[in-house]
N, CA, C and O atoms as a GROMACS GRO file, in nm:
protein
  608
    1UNK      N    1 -19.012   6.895  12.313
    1UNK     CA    2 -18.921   6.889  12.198
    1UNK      C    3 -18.933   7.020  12.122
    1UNK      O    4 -19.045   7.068  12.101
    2UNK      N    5 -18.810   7.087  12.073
    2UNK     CA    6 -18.834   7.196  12.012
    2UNK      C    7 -18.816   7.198  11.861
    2UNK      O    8 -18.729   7.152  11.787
    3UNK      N    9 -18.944   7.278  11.835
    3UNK     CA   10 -18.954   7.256  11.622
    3UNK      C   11 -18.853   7.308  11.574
    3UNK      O   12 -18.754   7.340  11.640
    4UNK      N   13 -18.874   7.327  11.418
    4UNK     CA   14 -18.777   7.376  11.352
    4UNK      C   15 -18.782   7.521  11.406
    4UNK      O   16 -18.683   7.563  11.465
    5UNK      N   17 -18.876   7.591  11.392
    5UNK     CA   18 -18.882   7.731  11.410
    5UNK      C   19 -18.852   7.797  11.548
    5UNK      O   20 -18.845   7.919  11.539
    6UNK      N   21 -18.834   7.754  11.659
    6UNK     CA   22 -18.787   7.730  11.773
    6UNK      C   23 -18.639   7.760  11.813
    6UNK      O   24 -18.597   7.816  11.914
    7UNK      N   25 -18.566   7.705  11.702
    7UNK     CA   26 -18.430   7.693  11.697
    7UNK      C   27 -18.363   7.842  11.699
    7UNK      O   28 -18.265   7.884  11.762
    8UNK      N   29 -18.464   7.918  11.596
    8UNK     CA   30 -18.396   8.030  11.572
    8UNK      C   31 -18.367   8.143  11.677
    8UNK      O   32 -18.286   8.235  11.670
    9UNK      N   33 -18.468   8.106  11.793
    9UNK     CA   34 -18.510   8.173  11.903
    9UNK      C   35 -18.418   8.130  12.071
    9UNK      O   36 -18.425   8.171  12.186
   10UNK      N   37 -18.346   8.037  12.007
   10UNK     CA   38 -18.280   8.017  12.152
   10UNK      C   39 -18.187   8.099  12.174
   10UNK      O   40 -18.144   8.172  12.086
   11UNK      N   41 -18.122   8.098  12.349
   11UNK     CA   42 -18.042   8.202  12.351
   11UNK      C   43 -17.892   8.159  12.264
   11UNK      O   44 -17.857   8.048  12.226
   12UNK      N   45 -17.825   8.281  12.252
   12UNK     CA   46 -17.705   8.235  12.166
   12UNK      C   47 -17.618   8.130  12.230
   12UNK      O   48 -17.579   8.036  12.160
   13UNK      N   49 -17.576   8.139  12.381
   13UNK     CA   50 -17.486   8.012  12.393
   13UNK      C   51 -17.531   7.870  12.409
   13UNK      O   52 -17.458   7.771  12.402
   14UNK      N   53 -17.662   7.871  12.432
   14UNK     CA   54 -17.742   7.710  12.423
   14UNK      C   55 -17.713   7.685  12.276
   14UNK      O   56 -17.626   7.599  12.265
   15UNK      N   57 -17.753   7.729  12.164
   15UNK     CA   58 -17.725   7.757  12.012
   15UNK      C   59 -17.594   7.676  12.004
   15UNK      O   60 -17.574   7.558  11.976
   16UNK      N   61 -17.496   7.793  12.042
   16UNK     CA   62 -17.330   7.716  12.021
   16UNK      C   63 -17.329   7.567  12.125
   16UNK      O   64 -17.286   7.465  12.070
   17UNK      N   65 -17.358   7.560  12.217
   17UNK     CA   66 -17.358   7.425  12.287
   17UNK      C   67 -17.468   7.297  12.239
   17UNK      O   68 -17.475   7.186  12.290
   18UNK      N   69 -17.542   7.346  12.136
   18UNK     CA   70 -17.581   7.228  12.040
   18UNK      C   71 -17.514   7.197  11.944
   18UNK      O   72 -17.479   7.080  11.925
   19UNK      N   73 -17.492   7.265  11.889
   19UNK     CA   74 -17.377   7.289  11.747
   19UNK      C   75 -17.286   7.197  11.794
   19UNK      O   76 -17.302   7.078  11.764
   20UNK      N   77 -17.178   7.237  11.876
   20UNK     CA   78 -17.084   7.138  11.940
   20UNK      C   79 -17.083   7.046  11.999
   20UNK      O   80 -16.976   7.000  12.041
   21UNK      N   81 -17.197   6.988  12.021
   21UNK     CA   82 -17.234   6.873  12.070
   21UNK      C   83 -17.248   6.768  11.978
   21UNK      O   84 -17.223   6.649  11.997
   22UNK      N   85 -17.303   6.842  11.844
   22UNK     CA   86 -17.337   6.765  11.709
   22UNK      C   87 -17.180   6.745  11.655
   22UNK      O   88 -17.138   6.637  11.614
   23UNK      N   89 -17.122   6.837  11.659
   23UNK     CA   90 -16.957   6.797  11.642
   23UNK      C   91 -16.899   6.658  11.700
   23UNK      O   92 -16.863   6.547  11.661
   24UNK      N   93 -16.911   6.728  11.808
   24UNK     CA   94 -16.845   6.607  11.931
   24UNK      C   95 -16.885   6.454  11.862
   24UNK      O   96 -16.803   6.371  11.823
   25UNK      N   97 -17.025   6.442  11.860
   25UNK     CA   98 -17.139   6.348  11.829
   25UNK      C   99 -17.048   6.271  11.688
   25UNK      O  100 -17.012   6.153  11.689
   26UNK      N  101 -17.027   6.351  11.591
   26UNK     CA  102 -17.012   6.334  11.476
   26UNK      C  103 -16.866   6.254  11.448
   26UNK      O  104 -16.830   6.177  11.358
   27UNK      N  105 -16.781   6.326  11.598
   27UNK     CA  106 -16.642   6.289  11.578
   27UNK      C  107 -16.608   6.165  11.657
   27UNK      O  108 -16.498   6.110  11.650
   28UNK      N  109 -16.726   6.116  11.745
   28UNK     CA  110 -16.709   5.986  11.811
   28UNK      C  111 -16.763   5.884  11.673
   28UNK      O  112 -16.710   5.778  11.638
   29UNK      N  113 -16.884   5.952  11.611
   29UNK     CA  114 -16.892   5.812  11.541
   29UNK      C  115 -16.822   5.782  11.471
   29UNK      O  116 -16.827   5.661  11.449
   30UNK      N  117 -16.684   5.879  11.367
   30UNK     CA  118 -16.630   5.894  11.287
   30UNK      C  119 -16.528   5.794  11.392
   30UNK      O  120 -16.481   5.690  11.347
   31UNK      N  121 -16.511   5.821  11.482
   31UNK     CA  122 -16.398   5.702  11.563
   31UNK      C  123 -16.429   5.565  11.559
   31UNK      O  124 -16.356   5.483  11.506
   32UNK      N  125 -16.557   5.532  11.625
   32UNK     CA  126 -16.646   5.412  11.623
   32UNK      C  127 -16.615   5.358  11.479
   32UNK      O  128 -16.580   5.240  11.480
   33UNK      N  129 -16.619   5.412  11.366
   33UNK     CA  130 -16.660   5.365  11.226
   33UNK      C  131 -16.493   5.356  11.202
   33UNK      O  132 -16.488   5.262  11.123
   34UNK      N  133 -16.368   5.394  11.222
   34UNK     CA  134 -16.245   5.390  11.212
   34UNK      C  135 -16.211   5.262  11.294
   34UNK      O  136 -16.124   5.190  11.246
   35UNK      N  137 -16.266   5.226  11.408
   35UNK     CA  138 -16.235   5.115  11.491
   35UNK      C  139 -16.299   5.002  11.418
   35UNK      O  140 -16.236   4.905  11.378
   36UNK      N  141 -16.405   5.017  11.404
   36UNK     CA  142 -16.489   4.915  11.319
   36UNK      C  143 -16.411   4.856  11.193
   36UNK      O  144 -16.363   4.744  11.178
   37UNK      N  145 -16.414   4.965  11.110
   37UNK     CA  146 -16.338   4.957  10.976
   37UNK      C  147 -16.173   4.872  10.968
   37UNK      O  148 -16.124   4.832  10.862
   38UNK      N  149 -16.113   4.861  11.097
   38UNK     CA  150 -15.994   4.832  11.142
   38UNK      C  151 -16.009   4.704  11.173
   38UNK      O  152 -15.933   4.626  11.116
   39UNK      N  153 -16.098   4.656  11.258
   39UNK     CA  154 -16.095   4.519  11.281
   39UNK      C  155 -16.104   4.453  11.199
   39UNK      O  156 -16.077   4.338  11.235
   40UNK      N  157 -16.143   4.463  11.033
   40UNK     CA  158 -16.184   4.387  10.868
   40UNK      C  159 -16.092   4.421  10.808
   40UNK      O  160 -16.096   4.377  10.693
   41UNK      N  161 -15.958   4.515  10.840
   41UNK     CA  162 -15.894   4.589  10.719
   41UNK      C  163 -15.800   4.490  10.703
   41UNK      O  164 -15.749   4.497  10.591
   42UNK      N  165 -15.744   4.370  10.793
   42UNK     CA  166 -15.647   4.261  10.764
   42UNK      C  167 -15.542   4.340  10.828
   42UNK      O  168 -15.441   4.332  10.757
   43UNK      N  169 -15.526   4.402  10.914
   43UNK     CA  170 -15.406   4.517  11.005
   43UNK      C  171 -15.336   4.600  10.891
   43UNK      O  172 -15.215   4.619  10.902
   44UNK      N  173 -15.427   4.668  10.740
   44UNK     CA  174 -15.369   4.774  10.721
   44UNK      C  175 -15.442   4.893  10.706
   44UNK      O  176 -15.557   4.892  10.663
   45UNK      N  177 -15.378   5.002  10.742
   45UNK     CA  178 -15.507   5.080  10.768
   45UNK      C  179 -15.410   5.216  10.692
   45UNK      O  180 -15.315   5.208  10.614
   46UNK      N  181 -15.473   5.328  10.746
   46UNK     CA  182 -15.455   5.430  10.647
   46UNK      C  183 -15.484   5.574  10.746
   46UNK      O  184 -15.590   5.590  10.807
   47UNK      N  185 -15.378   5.667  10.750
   47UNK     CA  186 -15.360   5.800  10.797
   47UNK      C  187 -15.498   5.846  10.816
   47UNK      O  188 -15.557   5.877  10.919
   48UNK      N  189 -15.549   5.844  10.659
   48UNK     CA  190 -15.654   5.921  10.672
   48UNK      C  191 -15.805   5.849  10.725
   48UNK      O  192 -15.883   5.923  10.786
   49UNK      N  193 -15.824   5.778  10.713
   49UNK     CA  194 -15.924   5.671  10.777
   49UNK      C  195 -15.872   5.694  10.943
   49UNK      O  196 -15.966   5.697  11.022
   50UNK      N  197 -15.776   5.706  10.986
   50UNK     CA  198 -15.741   5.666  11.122
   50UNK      C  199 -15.760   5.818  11.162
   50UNK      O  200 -15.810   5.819  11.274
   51UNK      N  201 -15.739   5.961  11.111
   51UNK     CA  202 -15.716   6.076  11.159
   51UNK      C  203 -15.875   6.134  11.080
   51UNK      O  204 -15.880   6.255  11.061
   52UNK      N  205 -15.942   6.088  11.056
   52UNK     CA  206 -16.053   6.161  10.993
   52UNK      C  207 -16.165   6.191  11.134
   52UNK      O  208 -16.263   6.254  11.095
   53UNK      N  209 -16.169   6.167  11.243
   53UNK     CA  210 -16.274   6.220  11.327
   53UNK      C  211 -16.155   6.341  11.354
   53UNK      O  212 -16.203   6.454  11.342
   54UNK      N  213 -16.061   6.340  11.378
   54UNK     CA  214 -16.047   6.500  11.410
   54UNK      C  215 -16.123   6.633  11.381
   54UNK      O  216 -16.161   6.724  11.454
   55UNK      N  217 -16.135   6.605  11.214
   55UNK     CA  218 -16.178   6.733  11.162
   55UNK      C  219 -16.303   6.789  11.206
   55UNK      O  220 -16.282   6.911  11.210
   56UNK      N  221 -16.441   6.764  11.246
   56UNK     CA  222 -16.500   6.777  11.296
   56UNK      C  223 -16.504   6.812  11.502
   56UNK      O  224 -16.590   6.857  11.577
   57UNK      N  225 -16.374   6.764  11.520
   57UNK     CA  226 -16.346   6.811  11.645
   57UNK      C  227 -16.252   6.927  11.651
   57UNK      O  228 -16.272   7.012  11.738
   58UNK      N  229 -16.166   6.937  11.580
   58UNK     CA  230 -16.091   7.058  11.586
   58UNK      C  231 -16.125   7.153  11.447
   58UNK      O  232 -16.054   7.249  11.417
   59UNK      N  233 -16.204   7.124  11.392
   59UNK     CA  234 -16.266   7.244  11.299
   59UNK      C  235 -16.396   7.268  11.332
   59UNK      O  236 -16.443   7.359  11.265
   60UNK      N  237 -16.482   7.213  11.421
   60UNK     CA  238 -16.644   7.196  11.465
   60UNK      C  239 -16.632   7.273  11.596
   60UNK      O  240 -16.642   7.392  11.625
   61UNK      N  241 -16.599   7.133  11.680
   61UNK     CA  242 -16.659   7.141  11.813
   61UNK      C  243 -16.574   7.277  11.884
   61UNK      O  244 -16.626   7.374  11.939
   62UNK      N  245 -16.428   7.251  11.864
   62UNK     CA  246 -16.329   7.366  11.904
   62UNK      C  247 -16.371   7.505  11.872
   62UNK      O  248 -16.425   7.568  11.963
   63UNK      N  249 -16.357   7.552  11.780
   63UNK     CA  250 -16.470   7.679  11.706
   63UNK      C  251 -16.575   7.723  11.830
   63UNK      O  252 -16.579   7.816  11.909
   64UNK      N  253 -16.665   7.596  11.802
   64UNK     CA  254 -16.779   7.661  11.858
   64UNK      C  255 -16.784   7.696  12.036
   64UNK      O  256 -16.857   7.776  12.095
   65UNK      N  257 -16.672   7.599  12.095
   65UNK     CA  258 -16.651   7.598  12.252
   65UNK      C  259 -16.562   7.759  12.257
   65UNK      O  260 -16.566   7.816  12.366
   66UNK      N  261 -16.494   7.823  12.155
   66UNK     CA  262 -16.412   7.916  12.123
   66UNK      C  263 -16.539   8.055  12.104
   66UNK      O  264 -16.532   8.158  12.171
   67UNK      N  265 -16.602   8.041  12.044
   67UNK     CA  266 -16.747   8.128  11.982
   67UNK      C  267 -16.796   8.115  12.132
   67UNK      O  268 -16.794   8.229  12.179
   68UNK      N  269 -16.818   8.071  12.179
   68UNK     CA  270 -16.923   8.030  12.329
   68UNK      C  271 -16.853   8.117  12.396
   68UNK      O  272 -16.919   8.218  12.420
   69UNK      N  273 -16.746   8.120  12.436
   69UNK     CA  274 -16.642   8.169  12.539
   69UNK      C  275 -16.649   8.376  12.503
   69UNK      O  276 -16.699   8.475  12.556
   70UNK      N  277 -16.556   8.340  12.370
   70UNK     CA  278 -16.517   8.479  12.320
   70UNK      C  279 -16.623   8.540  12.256
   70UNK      O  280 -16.589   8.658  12.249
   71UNK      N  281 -16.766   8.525  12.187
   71UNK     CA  282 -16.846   8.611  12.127
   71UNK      C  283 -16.947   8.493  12.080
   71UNK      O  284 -16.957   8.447  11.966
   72UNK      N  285 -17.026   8.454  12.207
   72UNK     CA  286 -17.129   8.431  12.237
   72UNK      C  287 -17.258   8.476  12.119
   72UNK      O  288 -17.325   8.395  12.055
   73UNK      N  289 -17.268   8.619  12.112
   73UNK     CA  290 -17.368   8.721  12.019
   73UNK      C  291 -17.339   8.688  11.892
   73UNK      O  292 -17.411   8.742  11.808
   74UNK      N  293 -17.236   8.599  11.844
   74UNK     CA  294 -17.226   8.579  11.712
   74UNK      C  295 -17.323   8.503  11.645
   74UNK      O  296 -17.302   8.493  11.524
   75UNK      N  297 -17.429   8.444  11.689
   75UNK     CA  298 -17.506   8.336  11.624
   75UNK      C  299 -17.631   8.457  11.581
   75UNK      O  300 -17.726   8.426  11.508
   76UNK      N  301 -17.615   8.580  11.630
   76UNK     CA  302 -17.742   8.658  11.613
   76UNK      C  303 -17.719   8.775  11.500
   76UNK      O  304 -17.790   8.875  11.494
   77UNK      N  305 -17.607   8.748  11.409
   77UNK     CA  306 -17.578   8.794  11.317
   77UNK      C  307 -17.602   8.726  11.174
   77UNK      O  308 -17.595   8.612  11.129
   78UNK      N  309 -17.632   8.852  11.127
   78UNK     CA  310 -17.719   8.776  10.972
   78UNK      C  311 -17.675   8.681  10.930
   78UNK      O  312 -17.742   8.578  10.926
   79UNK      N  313 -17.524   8.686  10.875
   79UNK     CA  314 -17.471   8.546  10.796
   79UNK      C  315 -17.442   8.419  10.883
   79UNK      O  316 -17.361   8.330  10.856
   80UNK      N  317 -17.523   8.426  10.993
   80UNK     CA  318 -17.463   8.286  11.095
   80UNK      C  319 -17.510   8.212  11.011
   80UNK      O  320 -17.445   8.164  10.918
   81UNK      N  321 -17.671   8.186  11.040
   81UNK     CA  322 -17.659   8.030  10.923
   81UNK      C  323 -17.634   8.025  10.809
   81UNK      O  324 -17.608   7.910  10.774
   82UNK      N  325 -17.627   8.138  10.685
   82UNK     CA  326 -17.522   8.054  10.599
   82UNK      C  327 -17.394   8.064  10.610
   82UNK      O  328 -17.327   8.006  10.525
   83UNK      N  329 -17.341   8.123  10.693
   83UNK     CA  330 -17.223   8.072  10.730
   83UNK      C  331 -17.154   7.950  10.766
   83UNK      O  332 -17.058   7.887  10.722
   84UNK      N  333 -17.261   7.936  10.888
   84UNK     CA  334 -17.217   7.759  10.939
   84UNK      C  335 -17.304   7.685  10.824
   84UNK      O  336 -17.289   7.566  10.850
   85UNK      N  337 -17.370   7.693  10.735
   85UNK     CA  338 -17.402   7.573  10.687
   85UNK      C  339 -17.328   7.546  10.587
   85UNK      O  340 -17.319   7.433  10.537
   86UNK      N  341 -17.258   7.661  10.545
   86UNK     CA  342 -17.134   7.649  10.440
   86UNK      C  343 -17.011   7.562  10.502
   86UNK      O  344 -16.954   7.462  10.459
   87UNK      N  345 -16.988   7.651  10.640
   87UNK     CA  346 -16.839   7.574  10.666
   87UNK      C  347 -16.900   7.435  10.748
   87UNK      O  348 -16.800   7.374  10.785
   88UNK      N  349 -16.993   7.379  10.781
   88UNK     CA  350 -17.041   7.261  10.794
   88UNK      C  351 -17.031   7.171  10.661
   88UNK      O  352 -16.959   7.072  10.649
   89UNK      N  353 -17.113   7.222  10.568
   89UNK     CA  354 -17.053   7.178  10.439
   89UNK      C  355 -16.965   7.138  10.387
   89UNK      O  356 -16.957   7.033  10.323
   90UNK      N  357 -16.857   7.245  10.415
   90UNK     CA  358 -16.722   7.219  10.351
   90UNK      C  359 -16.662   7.111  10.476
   90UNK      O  360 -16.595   7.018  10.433
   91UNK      N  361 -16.679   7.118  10.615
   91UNK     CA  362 -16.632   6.958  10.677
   91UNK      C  363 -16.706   6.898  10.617
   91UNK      O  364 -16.625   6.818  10.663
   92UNK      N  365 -16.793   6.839  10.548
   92UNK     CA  366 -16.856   6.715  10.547
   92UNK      C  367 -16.769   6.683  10.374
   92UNK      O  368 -16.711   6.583  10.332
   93UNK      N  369 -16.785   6.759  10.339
   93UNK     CA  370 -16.663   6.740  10.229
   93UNK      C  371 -16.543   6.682  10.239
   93UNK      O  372 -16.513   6.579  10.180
   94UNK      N  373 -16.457   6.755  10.326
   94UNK     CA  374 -16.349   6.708  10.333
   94UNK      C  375 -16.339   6.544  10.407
   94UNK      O  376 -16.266   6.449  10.376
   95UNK      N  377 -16.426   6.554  10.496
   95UNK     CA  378 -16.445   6.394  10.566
   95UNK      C  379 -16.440   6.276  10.510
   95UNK      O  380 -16.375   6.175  10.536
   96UNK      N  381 -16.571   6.321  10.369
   96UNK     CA  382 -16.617   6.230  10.275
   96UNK      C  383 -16.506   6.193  10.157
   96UNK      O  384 -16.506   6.090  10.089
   97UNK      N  385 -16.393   6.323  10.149
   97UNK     CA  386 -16.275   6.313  10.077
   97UNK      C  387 -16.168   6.197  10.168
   97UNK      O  388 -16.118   6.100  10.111
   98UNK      N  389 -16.152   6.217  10.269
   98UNK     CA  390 -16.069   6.200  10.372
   98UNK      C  391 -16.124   5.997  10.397
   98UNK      O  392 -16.059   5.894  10.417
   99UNK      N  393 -16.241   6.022  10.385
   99UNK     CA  394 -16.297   5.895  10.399
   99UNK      C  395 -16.268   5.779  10.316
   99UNK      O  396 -16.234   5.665  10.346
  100UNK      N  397 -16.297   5.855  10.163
  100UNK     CA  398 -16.268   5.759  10.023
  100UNK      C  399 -16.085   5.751  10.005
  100UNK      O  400 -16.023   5.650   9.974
  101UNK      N  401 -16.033   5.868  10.031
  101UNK     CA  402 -15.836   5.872  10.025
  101UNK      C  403 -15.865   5.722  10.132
  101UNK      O  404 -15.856   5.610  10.083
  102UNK      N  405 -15.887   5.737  10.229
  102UNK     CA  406 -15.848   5.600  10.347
  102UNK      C  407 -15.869   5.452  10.256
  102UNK      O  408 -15.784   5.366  10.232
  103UNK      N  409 -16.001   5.456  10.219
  103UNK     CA  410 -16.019   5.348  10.165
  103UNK      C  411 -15.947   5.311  10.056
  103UNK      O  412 -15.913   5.193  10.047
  104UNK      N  413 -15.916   5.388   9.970
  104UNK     CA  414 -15.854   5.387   9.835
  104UNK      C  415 -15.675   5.356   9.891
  104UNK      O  416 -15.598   5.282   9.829
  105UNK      N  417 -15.647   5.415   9.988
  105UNK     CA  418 -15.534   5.384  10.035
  105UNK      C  419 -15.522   5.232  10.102
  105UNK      O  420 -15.406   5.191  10.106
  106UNK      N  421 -15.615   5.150  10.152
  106UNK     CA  422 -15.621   5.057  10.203
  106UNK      C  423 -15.622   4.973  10.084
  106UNK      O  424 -15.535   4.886  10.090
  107UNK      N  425 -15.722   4.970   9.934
  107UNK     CA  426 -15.746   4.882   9.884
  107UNK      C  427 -15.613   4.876   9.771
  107UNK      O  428 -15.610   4.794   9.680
  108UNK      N  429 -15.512   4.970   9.793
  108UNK     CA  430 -15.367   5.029   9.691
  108UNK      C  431 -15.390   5.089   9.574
  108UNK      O  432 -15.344   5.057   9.464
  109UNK      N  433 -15.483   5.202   9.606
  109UNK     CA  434 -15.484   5.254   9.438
  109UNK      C  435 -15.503   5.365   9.485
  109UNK      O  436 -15.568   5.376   9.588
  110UNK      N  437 -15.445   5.486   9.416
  110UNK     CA  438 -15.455   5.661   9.436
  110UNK      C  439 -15.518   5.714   9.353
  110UNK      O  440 -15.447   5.777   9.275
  111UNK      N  441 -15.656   5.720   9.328
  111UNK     CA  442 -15.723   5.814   9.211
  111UNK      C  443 -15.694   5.930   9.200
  111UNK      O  444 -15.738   5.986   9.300
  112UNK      N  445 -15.625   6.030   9.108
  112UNK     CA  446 -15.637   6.182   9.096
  112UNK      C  447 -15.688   6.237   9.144
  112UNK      O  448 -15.619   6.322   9.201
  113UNK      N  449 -15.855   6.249   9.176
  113UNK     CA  450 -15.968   6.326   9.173
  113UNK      C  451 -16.033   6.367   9.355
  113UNK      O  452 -16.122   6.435   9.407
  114UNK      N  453 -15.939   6.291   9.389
  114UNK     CA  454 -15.979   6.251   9.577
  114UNK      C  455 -15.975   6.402   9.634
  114UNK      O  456 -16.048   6.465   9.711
  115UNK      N  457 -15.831   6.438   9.545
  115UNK     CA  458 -15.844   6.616   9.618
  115UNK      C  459 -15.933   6.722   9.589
  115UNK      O  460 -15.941   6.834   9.640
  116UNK      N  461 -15.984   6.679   9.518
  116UNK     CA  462 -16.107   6.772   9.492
  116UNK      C  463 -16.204   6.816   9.609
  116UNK      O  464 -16.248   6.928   9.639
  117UNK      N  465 -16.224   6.684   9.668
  117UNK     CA  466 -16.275   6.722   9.812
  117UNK      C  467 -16.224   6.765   9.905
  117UNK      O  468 -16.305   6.790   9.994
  118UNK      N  469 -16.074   6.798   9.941
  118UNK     CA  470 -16.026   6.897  10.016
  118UNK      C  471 -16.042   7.036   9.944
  118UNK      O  472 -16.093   7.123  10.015
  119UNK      N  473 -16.006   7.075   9.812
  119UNK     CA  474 -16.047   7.201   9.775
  119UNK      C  475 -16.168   7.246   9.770
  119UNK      O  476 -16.184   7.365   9.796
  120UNK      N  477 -16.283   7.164   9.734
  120UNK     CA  478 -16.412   7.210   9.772
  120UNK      C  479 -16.450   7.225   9.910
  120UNK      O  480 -16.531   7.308   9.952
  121UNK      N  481 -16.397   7.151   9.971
  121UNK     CA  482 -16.449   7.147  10.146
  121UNK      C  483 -16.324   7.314  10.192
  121UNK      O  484 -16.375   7.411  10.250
  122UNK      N  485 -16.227   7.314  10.167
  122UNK     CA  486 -16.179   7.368  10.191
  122UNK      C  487 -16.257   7.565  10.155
  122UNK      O  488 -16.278   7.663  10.227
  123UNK      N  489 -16.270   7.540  10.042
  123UNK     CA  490 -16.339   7.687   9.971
  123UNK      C  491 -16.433   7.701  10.008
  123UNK      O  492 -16.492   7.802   9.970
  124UNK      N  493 -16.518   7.590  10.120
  124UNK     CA  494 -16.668   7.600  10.122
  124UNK      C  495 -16.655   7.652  10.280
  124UNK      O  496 -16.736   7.736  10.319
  125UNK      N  497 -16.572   7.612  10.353
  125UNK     CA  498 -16.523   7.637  10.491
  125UNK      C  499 -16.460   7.786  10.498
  125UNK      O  500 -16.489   7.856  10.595
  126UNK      N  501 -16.386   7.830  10.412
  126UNK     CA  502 -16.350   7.973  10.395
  126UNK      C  503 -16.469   8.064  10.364
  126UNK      O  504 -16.488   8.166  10.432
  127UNK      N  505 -16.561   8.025  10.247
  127UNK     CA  506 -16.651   8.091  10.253
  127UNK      C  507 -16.781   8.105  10.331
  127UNK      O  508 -16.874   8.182  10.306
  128UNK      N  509 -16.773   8.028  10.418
  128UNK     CA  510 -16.899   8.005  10.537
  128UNK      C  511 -16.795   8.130  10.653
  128UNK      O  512 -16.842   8.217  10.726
  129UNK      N  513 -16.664   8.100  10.634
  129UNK     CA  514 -16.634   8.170  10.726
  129UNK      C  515 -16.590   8.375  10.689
  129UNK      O  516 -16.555   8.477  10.750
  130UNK      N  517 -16.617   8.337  10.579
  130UNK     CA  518 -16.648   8.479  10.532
  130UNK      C  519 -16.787   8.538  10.530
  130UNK      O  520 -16.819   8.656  10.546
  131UNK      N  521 -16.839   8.467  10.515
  131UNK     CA  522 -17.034   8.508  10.552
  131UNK      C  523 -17.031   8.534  10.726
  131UNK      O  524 -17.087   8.636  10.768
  132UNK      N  525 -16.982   8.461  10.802
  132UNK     CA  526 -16.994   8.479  10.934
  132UNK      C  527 -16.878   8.608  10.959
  132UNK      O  528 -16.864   8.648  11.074
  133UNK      N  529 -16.806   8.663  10.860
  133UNK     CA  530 -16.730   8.812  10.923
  133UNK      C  531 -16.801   8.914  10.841
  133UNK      O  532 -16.852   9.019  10.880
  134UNK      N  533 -16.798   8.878  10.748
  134UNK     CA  534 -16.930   9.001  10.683
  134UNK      C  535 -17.020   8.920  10.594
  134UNK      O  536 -17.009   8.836  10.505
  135UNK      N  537 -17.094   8.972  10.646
  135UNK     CA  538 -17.279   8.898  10.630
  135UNK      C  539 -17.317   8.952  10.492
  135UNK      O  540 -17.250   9.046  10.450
  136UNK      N  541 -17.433   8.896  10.404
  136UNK     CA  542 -17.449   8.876  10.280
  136UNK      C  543 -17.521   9.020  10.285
  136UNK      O  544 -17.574   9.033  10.395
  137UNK      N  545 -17.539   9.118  10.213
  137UNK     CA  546 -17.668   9.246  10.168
  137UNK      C  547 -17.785   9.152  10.212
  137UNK      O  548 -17.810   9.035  10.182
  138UNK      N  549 -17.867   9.270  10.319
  138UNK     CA  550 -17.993   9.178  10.296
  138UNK      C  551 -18.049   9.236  10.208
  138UNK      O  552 -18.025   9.349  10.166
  139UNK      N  553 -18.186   9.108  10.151
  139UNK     CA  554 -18.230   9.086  10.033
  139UNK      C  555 -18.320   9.235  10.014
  139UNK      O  556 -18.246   9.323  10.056
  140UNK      N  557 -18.402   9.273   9.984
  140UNK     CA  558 -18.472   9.392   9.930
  140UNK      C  559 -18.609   9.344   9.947
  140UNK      O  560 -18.637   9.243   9.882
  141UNK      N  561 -18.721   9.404  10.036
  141UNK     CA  562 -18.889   9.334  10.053
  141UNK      C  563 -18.900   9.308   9.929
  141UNK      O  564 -18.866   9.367   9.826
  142UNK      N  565 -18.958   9.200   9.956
  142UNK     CA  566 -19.076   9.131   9.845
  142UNK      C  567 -19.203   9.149   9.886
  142UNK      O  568 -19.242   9.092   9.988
  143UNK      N  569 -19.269   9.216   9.826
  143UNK     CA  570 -19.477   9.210   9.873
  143UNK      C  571 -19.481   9.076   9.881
  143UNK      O  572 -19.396   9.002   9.834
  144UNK      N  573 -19.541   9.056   9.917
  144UNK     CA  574 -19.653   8.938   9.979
  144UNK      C  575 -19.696   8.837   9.861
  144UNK      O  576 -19.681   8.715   9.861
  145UNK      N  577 -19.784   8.958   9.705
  145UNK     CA  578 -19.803   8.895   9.633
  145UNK      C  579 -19.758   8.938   9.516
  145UNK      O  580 -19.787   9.048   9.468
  146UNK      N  581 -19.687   8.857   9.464
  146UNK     CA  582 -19.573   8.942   9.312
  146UNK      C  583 -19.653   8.941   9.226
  146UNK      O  584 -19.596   8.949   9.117
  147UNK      N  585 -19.823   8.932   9.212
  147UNK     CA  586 -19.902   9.046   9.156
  147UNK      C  587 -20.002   9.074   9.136
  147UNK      O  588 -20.089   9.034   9.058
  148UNK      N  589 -19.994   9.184   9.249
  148UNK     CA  590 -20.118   9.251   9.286
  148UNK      C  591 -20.195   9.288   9.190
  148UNK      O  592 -20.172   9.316   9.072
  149UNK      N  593 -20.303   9.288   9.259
  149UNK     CA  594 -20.454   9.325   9.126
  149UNK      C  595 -20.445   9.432   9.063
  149UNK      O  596 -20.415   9.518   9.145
  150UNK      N  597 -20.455   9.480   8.951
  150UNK     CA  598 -20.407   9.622   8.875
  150UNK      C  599 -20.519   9.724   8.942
  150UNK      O  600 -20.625   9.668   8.970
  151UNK      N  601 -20.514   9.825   8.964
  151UNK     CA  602 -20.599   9.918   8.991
  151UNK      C  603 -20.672   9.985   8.816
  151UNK      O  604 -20.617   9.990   8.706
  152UNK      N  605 -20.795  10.020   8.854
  152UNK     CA  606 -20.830  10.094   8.730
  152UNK      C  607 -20.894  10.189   8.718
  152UNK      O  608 -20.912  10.237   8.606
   0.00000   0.00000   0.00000
């Protein structure tokens, strides 16, 4: 089994073929939990409850089978992980938006505030994907110990 620290060290396309696997993973259960959710809903159901595993398949898994193919070396660039953990972020946002619109649409009521989670998921997905085209300044050394014994 490989640790946390392990991870950072694999080659780049094993990297992207976990990533997308966790997609894939993410977008079957999001189906499973839409089928589930359907058999209790009394036969009414809702766009977004019914279309919400996509996003994780065609904003996740697609990407990364796309990254694998065309630029493999991308995971070995500075802003990869906060990149993907941003635009991972921002899907899990929009899902969780996408999730509550379904329900709220099933039970007949439209709260204002639902879109908030497409604009945050959305800004969080742009900006993960701006860290992954140009990468953050790296930081500036830090000594070891922020403070050393005074000399005298």
């Amino acid at each position: 089994m490989l640790q946390s620290s392990d991870r950072l060290h694999l080659p780049a396309p094993r990297r992207l073929v976990r990533q997308a696997r966790r997609y894939l993973f993410s977008s079957a259960g999001l189906l499973i939990l839409h089928l589930i959710y359907a058999q209790f809903s009394h036969g009414v159901s809702s766009p977004y409850m019914t279309f919400m595993f996509l996003v994780p398949l065609l904003l996740g898994a697609l990407p990364c089978f796309l990254l694998m193919y065309l630029r493999p070396d991308c995971v070995r660039s500075p802003g990869w992980q906060t990149g993907s953990c941003l635009y991972g972020g921002g899907m899990a946002a929009m899902i969780n938006g996408m999730m509550l619109r379904g329900v709220m649409d099933i039970a007949g009521t439209a709260p204002p505030y639902l879109i908030l989670f497409s604009l945050l998921g959305g800004g969080l997905m742009i900006w993960g994907i701006l860290c992954l085209i140009q990468p953050l300044p790296a930081r500036a050394m830090v000594p070891d110990d922020p403070f050393p014994p005074q000399r005298r």
